[in-house]
N, C-alpha and C positions, 0 to 999 in steps of 0.2 A: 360771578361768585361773590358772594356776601363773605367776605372776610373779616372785616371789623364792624361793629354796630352801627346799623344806620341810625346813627341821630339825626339830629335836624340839621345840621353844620352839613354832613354830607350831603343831605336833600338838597340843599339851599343853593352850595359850591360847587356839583356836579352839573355839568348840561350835555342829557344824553340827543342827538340827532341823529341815530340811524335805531333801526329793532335790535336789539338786547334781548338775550336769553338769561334769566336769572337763577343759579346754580344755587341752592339754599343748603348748605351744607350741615347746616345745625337746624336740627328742625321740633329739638326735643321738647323747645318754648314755645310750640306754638298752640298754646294755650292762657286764654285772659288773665289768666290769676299768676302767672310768668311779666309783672310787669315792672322790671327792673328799674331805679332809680338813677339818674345819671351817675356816672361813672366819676367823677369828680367828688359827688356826694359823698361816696362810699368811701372815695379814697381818704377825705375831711374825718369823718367820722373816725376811720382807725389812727390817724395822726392826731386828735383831740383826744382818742381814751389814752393812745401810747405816751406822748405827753402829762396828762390826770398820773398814770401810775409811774410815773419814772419820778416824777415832782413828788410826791407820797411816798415812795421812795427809791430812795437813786438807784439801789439794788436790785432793782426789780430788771429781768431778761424777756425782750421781745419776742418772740416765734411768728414767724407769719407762713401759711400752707402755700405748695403751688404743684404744678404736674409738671413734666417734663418742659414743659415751656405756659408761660402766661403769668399772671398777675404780678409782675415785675414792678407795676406803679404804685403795687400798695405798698410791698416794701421799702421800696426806694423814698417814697415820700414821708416815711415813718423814719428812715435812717437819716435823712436829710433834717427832718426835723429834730431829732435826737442829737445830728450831729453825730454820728455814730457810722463806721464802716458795715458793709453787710457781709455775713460768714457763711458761705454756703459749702457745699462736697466738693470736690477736684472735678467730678463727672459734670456737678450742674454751674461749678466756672466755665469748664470746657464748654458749653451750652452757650450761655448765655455773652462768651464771648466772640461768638457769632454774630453777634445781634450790631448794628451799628450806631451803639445808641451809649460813646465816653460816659456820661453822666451817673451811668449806672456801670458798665463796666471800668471804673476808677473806685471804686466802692466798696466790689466784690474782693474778698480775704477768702481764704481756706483755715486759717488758723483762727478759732473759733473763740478763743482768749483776749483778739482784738475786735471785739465787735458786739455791742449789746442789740441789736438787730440781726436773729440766726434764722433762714432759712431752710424749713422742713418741709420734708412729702408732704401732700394734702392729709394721707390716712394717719401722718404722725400726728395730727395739729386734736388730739382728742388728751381726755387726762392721763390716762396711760402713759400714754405718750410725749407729754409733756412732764410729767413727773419721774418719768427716765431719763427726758432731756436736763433738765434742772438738777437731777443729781449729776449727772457730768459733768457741771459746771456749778458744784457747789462750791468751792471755792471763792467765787467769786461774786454769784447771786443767793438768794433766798426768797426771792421771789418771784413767778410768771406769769404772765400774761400772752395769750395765742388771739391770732385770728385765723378765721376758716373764711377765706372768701369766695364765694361759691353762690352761682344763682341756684343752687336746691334748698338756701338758706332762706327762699323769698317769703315774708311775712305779709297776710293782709290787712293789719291794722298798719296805721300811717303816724307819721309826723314829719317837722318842718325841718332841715338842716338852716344855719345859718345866713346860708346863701338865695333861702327860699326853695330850696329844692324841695320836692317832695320827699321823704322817705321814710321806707316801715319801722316799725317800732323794734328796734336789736334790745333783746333783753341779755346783760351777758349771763352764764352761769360759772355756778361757783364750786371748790371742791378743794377742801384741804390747803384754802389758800390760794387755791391756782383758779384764774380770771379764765373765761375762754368766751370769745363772742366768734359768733355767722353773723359776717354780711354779705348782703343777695351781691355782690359784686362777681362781673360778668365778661368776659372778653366778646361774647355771641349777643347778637341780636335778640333784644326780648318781643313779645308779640308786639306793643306797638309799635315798635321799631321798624319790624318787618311789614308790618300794615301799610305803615307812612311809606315803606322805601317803594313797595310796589306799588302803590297806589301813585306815587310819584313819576316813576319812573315807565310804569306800565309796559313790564316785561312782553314778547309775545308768547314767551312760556316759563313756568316756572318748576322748578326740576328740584327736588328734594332729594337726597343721598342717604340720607338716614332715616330709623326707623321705618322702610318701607319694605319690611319682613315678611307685609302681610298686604293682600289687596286691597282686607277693609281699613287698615291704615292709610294708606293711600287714597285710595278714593274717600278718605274724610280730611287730610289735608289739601287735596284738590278742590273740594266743596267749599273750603275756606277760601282758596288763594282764587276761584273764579269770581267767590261774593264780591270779595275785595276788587277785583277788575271791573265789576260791572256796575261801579258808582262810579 
């Protein structure tokens, strides 16, 4: 079961010696144009704009989206850099202090007053929704900034992060003041990902969970995943 993104690190560190069946449980990328940037990239990117606007000014409040569980590295590395505690709901501390991972649960606050780093649903991280979060806390801010990080944000024009990374061109939008950027940041395997890892590993089968609603779904992700085995 494909649970976190095959990069290259996992190709490299894993040695499979008996037949593996490969469980693909996010299969919704598997298409070229789904070709996510490393995950470090994305995370640089929102810790350099969140930075840019907190310097321009100190008032300005972070938002960053997430779903019941995931993208914990963008916030975390945005409040780290800030310096800043992260404020999330009673339900998604409960959540996330499951997780065994101090660094980020030392962080976590409920009281939304100590923390310029707040933690929203994915469907809050739009202007609506951030222009009702920001009055909640006018008091305090007058300015926001959101990100959506999300592979449906994937763009195909390109450019370089600092690190040499590849990455698409995040153009942020604007509204009333309020900043809001997508980036294609991803917990799932994007197609090359998935390419490299079977091809690596060369499952004896590979087994898809999702979208397979329909048989021509299916037999067009099996047409992919046999090309792939047979180089």
């Amino acid at each position: 079961r494909a649970c976190v993104r095959a990069c290259v690190c996992v190709c490299e560190c894993v040695c499979v010696c008996v037949p593996c069946h490969c469980d693909i449980t996010h299969c919704r990328y598997l298409d070229p144009k789904y070709d996510f940037p490393p995950q470090d990239a994305c995370v640089e990117f929102a810790v350099r704009k969140a930075k840019e606007a907190v310097s321009t000014n100190p008032n300005t409040l972070i938002v960053s989206g997430t779903y019941s569980i995931g993208k914990e590295k963008v916030f975390l590395a945005v409040a780290e850099a800030l310096k800043s505690k992260v404020a999330v709901s009673a339900k998604k501390k409960a959540i996330l202090g499951q997780l065994d991972w101090p660094e980020l649960t030392g962080r976590l606050t409920t009281n939304w007053c100590e923390a310029q780093v707040h933690v929203l649903p994915m469907m809050q991280i739009s202007f609506k929704g951030m222009a009702e979060h920001l009055k909640q806390n006018a008091s305090q801010y007058d300015c926001i900034v959101g990100f959506r990080p999300t592979g449906w944000t994937q763009s195909n024009k390109s450019t370089v992060s600092s690190n040499g990374s590849a990455m698409p061109e995040i153009l942020p939008s604007f509204r009333d003041g309020m900043i809001l950027y997508g980036i294609p940041y991803s917990e799932h395997s994007s197609y090359s990902e998935l390419k490299r890892f079977i091809q690596h590993f060369r499952p004896h089968t590979v087994q898809p969970t999702v979208n397979v609603g329909t048989a021509e779904a299916r037999d067009s992700m099996q047409r992919i995943f046999n090309r792939w085995l047979s180089r």
